[in-house]
The first five atom37 places (N, CA, C, CB, O) and aatype in JSON, in Angstrom:
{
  "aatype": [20, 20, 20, 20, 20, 20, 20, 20, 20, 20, 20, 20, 20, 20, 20, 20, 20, 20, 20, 20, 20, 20, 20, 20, 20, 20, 20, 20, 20, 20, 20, 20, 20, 20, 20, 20, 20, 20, 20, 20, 20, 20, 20, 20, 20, 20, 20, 20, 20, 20, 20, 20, 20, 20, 20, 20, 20, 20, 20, 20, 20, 20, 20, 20, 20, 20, 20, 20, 20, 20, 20, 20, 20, 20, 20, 20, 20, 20, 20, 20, 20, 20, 20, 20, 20, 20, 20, 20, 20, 20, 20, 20, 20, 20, 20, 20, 20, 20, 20, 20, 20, 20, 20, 20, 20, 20, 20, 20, 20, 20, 20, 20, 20, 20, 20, 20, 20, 20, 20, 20, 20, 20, 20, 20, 20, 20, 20],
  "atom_mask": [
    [1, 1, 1, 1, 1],
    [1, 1, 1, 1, 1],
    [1, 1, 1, 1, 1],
    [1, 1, 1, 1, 1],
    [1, 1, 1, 1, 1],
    [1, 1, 1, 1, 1],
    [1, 1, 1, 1, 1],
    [1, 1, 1, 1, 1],
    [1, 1, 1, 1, 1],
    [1, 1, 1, 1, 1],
    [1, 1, 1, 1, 1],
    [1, 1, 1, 1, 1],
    [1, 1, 1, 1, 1],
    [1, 1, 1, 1, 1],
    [1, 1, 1, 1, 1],
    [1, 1, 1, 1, 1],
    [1, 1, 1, 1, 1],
    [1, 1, 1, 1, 1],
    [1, 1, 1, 1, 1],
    [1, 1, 1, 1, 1],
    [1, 1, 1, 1, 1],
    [1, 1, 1, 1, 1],
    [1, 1, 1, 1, 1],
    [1, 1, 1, 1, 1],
    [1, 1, 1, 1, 1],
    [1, 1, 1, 1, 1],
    [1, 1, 1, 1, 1],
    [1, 1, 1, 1, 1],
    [1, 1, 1, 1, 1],
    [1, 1, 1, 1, 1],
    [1, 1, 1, 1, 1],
    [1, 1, 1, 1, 1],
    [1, 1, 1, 1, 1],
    [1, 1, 1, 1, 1],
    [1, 1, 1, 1, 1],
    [1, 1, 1, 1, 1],
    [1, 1, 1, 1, 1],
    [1, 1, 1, 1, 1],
    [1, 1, 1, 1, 1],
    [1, 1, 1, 1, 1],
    [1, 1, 1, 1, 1],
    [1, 1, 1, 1, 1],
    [1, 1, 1, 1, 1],
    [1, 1, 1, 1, 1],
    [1, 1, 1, 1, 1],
    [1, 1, 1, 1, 1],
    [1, 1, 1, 1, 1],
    [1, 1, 1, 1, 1],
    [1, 1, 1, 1, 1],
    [1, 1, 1, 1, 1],
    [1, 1, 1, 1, 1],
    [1, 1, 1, 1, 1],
    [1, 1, 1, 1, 1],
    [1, 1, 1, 1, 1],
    [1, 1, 1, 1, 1],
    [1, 1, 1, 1, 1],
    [1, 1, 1, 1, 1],
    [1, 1, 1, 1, 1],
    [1, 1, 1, 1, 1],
    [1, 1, 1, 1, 1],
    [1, 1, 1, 1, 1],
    [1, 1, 1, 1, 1],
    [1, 1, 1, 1, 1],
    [1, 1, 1, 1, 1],
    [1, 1, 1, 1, 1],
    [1, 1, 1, 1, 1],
    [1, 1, 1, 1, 1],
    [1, 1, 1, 1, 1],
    [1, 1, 1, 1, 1],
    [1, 1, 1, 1, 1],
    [1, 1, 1, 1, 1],
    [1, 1, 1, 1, 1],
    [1, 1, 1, 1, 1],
    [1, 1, 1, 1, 1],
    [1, 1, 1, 1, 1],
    [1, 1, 1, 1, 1],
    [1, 1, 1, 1, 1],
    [1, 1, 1, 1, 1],
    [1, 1, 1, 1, 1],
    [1, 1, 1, 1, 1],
    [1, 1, 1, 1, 1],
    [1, 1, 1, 1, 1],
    [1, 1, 1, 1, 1],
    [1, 1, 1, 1, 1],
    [1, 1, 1, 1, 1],
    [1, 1, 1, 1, 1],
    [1, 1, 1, 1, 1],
    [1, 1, 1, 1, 1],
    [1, 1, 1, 1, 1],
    [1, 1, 1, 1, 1],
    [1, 1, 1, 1, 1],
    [1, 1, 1, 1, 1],
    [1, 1, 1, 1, 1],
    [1, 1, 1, 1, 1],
    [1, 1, 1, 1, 1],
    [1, 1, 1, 1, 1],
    [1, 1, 1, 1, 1],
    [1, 1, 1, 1, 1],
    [1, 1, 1, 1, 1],
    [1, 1, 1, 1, 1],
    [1, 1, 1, 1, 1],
    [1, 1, 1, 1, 1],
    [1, 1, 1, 1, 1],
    [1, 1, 1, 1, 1],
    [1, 1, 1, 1, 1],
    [1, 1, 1, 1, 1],
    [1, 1, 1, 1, 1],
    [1, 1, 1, 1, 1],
    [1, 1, 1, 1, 1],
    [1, 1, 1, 1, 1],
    [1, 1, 1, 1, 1],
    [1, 1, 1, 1, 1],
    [1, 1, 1, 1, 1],
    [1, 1, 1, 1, 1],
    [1, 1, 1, 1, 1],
    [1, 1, 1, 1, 1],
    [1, 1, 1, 1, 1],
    [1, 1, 1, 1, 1],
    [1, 1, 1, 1, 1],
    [1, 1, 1, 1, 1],
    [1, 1, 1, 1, 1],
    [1, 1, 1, 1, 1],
    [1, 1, 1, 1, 1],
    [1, 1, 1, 1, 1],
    [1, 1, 1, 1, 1],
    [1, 1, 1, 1, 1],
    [1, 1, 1, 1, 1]
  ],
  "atom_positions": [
    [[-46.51, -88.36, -1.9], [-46.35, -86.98, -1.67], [-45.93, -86.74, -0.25], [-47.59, -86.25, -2.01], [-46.24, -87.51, 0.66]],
    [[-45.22, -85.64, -0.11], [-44.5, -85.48, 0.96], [-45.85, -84.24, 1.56], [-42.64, -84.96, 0.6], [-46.82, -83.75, 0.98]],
    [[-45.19, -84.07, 3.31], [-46.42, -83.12, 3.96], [-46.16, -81.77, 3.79], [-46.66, -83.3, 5.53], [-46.63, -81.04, 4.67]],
    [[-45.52, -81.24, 2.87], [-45.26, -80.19, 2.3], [-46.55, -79.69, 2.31], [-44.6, -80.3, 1.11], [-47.49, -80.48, 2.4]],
    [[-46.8, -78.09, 2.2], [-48.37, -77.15, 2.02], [-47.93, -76.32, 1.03], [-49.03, -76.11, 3.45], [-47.25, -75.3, 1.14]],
    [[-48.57, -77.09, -0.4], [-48.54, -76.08, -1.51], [-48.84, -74.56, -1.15], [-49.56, -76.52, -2.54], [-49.82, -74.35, -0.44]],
    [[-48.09, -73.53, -1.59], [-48.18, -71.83, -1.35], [-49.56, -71.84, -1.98], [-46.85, -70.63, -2.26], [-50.06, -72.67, -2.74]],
    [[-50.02, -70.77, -1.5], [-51.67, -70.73, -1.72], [-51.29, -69.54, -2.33], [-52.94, -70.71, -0.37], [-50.38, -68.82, -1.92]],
    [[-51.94, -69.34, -3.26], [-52.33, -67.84, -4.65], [-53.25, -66.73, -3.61], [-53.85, -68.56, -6.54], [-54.26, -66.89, -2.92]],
    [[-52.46, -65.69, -3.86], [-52.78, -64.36, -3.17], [-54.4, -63.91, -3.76], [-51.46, -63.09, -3.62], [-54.83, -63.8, -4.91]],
    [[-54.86, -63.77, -2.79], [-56.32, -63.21, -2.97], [-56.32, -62.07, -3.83], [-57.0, -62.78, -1.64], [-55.23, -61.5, -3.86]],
    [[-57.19, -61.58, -4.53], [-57.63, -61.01, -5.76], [-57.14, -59.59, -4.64], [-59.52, -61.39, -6.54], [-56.11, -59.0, -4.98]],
    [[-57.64, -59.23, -3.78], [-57.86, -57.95, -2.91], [-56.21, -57.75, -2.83], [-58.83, -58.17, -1.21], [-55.51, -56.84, -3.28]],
    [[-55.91, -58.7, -2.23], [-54.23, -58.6, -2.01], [-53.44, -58.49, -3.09], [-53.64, -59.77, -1.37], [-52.39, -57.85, -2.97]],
    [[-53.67, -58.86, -3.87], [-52.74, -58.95, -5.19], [-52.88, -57.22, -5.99], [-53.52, -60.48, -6.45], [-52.19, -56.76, -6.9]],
    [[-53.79, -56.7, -5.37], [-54.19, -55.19, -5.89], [-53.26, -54.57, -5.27], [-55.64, -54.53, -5.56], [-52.39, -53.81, -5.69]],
    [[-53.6, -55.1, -3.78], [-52.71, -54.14, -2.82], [-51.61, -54.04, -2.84], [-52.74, -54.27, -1.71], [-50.98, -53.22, -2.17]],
    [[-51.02, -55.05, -3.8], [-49.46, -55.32, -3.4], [-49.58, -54.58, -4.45], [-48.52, -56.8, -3.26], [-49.42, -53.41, -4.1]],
    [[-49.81, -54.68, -5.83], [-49.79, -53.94, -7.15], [-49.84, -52.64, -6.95], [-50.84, -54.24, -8.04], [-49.32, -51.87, -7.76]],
    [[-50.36, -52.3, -6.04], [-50.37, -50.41, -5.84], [-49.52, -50.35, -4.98], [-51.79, -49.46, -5.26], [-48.86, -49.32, -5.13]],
    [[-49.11, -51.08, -3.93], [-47.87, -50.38, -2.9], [-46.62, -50.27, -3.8], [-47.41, -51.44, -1.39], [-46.09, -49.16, -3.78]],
    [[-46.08, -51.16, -4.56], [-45.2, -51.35, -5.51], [-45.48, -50.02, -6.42], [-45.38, -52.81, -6.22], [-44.5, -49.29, -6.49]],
    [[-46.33, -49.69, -6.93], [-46.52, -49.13, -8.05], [-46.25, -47.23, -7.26], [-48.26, -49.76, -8.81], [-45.93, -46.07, -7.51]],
    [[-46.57, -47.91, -6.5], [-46.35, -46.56, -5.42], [-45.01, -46.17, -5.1], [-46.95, -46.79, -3.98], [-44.5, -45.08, -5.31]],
    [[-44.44, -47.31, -4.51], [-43.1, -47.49, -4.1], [-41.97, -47.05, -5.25], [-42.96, -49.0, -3.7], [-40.92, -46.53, -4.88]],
    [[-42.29, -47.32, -6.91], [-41.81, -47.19, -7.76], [-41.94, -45.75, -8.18], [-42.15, -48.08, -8.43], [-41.04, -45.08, -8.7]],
    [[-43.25, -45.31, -7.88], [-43.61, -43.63, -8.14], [-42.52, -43.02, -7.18], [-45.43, -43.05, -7.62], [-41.97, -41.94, -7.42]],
    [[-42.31, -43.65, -6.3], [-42.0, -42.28, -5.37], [-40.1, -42.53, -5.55], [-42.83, -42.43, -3.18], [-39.54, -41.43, -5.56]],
    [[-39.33, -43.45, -5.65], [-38.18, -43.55, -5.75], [-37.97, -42.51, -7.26], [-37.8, -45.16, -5.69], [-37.16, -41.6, -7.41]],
    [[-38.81, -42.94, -8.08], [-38.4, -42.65, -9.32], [-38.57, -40.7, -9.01], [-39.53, -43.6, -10.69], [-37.81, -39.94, -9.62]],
    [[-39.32, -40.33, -8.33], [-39.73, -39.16, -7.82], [-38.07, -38.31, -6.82], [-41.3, -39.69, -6.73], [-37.51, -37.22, -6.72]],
    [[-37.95, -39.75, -6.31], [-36.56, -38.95, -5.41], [-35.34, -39.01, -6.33], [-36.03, -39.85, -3.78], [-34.5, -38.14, -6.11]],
    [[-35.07, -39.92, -7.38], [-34.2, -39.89, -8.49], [-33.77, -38.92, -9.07], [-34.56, -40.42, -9.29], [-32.64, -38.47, -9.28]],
    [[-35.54, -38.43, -9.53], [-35.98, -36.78, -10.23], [-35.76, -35.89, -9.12], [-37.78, -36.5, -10.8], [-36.26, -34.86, -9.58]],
    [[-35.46, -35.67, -8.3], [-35.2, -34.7, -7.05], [-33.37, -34.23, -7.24], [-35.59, -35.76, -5.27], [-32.72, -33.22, -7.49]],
    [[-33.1, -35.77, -6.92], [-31.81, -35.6, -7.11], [-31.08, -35.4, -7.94], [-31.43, -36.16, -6.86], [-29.96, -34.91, -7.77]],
    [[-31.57, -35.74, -9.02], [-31.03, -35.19, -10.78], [-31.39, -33.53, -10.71], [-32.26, -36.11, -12.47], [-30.39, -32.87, -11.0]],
    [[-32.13, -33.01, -10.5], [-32.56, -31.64, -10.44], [-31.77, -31.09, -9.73], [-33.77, -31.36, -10.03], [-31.21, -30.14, -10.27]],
    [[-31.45, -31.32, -8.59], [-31.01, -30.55, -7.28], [-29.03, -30.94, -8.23], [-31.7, -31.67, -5.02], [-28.11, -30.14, -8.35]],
    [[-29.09, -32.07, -8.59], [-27.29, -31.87, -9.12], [-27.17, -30.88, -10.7], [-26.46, -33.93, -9.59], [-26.16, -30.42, -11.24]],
    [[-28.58, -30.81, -11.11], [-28.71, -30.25, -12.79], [-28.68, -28.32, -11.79], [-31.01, -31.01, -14.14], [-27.86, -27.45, -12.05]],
    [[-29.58, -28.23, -10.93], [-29.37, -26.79, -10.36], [-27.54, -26.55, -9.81], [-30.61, -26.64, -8.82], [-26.91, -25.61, -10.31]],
    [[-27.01, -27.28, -9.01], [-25.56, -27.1, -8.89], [-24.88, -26.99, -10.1], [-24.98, -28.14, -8.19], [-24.26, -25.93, -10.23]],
    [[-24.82, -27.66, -10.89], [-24.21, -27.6, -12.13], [-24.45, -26.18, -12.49], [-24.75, -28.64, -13.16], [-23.65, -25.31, -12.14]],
    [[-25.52, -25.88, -13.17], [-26.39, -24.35, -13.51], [-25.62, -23.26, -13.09], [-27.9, -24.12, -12.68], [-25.07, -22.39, -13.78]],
    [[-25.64, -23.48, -11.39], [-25.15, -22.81, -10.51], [-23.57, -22.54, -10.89], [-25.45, -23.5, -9.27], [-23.12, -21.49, -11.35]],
    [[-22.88, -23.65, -10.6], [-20.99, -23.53, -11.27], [-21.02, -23.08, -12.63], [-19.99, -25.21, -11.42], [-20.01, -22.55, -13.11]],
    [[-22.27, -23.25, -13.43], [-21.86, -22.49, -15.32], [-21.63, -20.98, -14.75], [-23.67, -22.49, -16.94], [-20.63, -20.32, -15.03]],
    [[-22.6, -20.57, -13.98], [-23.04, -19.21, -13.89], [-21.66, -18.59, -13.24], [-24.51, -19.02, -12.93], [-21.05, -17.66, -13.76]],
    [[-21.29, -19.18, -12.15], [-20.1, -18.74, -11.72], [-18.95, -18.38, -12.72], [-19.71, -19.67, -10.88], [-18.45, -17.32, -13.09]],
    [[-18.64, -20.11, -13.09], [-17.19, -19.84, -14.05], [-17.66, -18.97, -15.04], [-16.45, -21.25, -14.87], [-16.72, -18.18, -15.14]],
    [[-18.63, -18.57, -15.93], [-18.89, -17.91, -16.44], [-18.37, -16.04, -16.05], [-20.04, -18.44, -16.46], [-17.82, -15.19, -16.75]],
    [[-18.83, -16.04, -14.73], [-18.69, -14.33, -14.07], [-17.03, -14.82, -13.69], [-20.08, -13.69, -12.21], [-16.34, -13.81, -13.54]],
    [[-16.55, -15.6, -13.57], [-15.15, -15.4, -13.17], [-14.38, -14.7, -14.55], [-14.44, -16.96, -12.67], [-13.72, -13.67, -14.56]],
    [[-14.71, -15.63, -15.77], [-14.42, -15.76, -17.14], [-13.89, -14.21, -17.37], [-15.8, -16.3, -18.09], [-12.82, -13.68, -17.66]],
    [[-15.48, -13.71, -17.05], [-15.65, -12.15, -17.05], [-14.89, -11.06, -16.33], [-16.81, -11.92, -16.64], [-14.61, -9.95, -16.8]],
    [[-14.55, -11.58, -14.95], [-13.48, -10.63, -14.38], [-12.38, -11.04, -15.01], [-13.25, -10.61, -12.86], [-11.64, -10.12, -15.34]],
    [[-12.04, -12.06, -15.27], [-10.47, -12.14, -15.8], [-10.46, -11.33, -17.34], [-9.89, -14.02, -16.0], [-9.64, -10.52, -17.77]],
    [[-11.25, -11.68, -17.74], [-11.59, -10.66, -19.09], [-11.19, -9.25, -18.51], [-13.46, -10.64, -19.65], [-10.4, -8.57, -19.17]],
    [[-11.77, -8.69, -17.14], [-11.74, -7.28, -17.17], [-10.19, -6.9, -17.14], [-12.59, -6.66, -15.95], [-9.52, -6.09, -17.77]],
    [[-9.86, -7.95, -15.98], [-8.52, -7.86, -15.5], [-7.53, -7.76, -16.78], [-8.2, -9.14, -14.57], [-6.53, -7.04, -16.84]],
    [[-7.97, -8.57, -17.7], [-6.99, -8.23, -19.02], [-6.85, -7.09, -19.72], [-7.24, -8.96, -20.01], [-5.9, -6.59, -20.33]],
    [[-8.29, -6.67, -19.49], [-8.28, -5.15, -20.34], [-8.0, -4.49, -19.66], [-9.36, -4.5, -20.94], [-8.08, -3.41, -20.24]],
    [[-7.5, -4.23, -18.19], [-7.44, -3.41, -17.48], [-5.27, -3.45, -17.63], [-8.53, -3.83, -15.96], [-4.55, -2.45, -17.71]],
    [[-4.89, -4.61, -17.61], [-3.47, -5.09, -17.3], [-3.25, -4.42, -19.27], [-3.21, -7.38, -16.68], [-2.33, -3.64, -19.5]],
    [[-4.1, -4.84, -20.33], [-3.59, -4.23, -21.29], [-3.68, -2.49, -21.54], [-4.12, -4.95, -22.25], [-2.97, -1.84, -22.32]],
    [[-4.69, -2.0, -20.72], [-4.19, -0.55, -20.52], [-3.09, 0.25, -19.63], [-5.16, -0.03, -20.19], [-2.42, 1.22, -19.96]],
    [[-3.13, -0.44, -18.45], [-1.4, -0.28, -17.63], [-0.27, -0.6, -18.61], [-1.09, -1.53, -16.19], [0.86, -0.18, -18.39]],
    [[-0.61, -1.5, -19.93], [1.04, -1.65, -20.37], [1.32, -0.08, -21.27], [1.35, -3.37, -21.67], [2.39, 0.51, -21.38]],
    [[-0.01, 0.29, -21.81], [-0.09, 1.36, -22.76], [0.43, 2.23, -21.87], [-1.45, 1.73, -23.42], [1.51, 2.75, -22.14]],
    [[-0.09, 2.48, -20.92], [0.53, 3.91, -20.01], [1.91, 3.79, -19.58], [-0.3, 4.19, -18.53], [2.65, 4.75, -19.34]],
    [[2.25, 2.47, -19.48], [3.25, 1.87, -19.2], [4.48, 2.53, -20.19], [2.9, 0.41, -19.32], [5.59, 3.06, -20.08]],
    [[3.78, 2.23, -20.93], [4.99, 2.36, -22.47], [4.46, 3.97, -23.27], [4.57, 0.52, -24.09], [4.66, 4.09, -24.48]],
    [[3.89, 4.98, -22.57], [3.67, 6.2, -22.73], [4.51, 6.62, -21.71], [2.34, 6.61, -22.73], [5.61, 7.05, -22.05]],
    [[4.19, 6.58, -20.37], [5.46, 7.06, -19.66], [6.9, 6.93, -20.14], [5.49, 6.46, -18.49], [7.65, 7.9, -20.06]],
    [[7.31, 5.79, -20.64], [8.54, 5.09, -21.2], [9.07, 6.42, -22.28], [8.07, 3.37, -22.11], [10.14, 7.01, -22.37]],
    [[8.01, 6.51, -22.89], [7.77, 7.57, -24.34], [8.67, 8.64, -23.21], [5.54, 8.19, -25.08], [9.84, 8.7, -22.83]],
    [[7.95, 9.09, -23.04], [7.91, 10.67, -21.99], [9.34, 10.72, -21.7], [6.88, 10.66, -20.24], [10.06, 11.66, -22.05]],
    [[9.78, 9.6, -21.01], [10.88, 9.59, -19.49], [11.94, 9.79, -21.04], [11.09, 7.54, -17.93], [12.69, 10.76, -20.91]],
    [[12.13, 9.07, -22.41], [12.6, 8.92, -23.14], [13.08, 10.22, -23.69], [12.01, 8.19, -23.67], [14.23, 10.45, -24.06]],
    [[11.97, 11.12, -23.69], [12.01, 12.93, -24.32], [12.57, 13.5, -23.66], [10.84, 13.87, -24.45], [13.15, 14.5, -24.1]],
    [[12.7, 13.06, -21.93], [13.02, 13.92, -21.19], [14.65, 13.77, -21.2], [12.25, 13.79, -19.93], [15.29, 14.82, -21.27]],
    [[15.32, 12.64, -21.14], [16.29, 12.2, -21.08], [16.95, 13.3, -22.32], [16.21, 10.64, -21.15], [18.05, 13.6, -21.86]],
    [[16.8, 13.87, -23.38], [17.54, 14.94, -24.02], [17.5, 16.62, -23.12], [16.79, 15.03, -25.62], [18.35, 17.51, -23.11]],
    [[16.28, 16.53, -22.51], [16.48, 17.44, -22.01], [17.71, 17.15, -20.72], [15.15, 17.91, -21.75], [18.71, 17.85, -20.59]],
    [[17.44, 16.25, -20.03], [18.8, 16.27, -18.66], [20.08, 16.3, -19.31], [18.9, 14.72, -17.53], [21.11, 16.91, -19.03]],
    [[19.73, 15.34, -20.43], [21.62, 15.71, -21.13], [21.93, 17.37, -21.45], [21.92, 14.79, -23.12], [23.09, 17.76, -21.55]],
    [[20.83, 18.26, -21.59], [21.2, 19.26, -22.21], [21.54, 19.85, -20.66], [20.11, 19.97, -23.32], [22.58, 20.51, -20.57]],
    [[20.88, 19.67, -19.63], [20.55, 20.44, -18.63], [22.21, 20.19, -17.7], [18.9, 19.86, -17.87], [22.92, 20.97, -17.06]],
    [[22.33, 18.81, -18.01], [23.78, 18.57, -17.85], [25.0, 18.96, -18.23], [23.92, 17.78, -18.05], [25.98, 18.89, -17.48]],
    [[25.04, 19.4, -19.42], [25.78, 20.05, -20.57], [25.87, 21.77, -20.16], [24.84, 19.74, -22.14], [26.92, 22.41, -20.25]],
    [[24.68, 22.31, -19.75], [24.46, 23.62, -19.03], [25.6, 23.77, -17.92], [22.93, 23.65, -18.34], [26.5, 24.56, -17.66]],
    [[25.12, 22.74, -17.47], [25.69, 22.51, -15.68], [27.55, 22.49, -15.64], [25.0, 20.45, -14.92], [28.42, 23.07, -14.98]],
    [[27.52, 21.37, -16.87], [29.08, 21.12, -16.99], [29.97, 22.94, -17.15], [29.34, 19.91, -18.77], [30.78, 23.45, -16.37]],
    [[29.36, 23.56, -18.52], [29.81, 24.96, -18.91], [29.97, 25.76, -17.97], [29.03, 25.61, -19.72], [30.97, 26.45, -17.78]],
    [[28.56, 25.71, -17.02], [28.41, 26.96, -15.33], [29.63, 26.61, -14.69], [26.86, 26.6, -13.86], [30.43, 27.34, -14.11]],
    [[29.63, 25.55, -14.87], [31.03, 24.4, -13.85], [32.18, 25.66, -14.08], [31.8, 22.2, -14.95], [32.61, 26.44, -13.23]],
    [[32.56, 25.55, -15.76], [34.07, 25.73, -16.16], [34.05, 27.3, -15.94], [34.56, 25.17, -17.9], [35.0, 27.8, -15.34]],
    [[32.93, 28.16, -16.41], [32.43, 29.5, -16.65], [33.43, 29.98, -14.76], [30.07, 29.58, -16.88], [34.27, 30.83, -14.46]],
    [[32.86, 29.11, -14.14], [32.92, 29.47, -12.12], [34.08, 29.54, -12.24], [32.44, 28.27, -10.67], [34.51, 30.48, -11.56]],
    [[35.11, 28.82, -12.97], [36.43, 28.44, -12.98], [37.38, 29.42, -13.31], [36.59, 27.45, -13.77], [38.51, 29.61, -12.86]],
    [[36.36, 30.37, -14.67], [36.86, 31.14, -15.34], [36.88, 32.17, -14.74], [36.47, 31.21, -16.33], [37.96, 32.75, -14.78]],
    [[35.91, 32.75, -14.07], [35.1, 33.73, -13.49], [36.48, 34.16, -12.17], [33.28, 32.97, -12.87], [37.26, 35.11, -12.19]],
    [[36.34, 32.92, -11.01], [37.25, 32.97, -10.1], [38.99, 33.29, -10.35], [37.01, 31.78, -9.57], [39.78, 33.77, -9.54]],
    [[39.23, 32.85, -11.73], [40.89, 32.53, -11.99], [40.73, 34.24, -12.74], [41.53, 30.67, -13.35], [41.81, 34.83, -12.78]],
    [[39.86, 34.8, -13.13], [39.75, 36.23, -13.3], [39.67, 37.54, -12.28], [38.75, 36.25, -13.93], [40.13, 38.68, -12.33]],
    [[38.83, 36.78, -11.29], [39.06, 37.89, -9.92], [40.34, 37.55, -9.19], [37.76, 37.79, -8.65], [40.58, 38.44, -8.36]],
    [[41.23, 36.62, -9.19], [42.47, 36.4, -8.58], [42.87, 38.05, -9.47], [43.44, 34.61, -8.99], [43.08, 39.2, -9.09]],
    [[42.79, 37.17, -11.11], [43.83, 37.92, -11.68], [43.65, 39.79, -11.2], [43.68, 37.57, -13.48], [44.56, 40.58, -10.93]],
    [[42.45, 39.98, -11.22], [42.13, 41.19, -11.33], [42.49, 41.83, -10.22], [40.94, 41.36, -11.62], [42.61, 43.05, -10.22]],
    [[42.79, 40.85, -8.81], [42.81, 41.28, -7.53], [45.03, 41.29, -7.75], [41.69, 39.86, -6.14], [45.74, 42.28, -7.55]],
    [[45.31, 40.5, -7.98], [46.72, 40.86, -8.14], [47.18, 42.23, -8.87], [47.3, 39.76, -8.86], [47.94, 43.0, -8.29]],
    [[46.66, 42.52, -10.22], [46.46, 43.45, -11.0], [46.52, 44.71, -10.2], [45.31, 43.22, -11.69], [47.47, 45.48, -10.18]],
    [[45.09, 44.88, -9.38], [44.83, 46.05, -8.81], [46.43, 45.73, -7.61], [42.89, 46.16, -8.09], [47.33, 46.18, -8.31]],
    [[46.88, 45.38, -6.7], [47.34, 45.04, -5.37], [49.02, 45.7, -6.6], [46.96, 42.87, -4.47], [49.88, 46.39, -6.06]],
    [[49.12, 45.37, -7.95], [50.42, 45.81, -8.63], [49.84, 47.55, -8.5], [50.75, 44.99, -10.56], [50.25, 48.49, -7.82]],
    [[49.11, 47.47, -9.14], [48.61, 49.38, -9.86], [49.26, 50.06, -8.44], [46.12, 49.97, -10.12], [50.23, 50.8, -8.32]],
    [[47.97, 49.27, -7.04], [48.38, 50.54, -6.14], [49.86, 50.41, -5.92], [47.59, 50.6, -4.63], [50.65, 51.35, -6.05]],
    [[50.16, 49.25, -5.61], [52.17, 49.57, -5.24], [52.57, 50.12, -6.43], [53.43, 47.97, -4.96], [53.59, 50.77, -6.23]],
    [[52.28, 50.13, -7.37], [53.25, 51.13, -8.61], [53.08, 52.49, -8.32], [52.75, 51.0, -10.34], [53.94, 53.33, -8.57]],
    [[51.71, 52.81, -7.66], [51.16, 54.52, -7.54], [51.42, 54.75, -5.98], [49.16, 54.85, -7.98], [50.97, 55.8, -5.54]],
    [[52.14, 53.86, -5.04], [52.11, 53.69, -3.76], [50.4, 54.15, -2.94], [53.44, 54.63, -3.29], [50.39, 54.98, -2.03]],
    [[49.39, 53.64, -3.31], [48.31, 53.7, -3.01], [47.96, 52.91, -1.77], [47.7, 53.44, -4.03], [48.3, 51.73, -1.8]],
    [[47.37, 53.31, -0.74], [47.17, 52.55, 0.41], [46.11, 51.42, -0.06], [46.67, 53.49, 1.66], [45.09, 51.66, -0.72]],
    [[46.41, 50.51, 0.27], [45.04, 49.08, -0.06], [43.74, 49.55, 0.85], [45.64, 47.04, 0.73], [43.94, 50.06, 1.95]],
    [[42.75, 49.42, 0.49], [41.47, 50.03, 1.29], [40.83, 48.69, 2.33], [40.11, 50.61, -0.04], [40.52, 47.53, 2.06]],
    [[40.81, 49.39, 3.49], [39.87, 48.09, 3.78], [38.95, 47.97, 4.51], [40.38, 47.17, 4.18], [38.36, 46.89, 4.59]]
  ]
}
């Protein structure tokens, strides 16, 4: 045999102690594991809750963008009704146009007319 010193077997006291620091050591990792699973299960929680309320404004935003198209396409309606009226109002406008035309090429006439009468009656022109 060589001068080797067989390892000597841990005393009954020690072999406890080591059994509970371990057992300890194992409590408490497994403890920070559970910390950290919680604390990433609350973030998670946390982002449902969010995308969830985003979900919800875009929801509003839709109902809100599908009532602008309605008014959208009611004005459209409207501007559409009105458009017979400008044609008519145009059509008015065109007639006043020719009516001015008529009106003026009538006071010429009427003013030549009178300017004949008085030279036929030798009437002085008034002025």
């Amino acid at each position: 045999m060589s001068g080797a010193i067989p390892p000597r077997a841990p005393a009954s006291g020690e072999r406890d102690e080591l059994a509970d620091s371990l057992a300890e050591l194992f409590t408490n990792v497994s403890l920070m594991v559970r910390g950290e699973l919680q604390g990433t299960n609350n973030q998670l929680s946390l982002l449902e809750k969010m995308n969830q309320r985003v979900a919800e404004e875009y929801n509003n935003y839709g109902d809100v963008a599908s009532g602008l198209r309605v008014f959208v396409e009611q004005l459209n309606e409207k501007n559409q009704s009105f458009d017979e009226y400008v044609s008519q109002i145009d059509a008015i406008d065109q007639q006043v146009t020719e009516f001015e035309a008529v009106v003026s090429m009538l006071d010429k006439h009427v003013s030549l007319l009178e300017k004949k009468v008085k030279s036929a009656y030798n009437i002085a022109p008034a002025q």
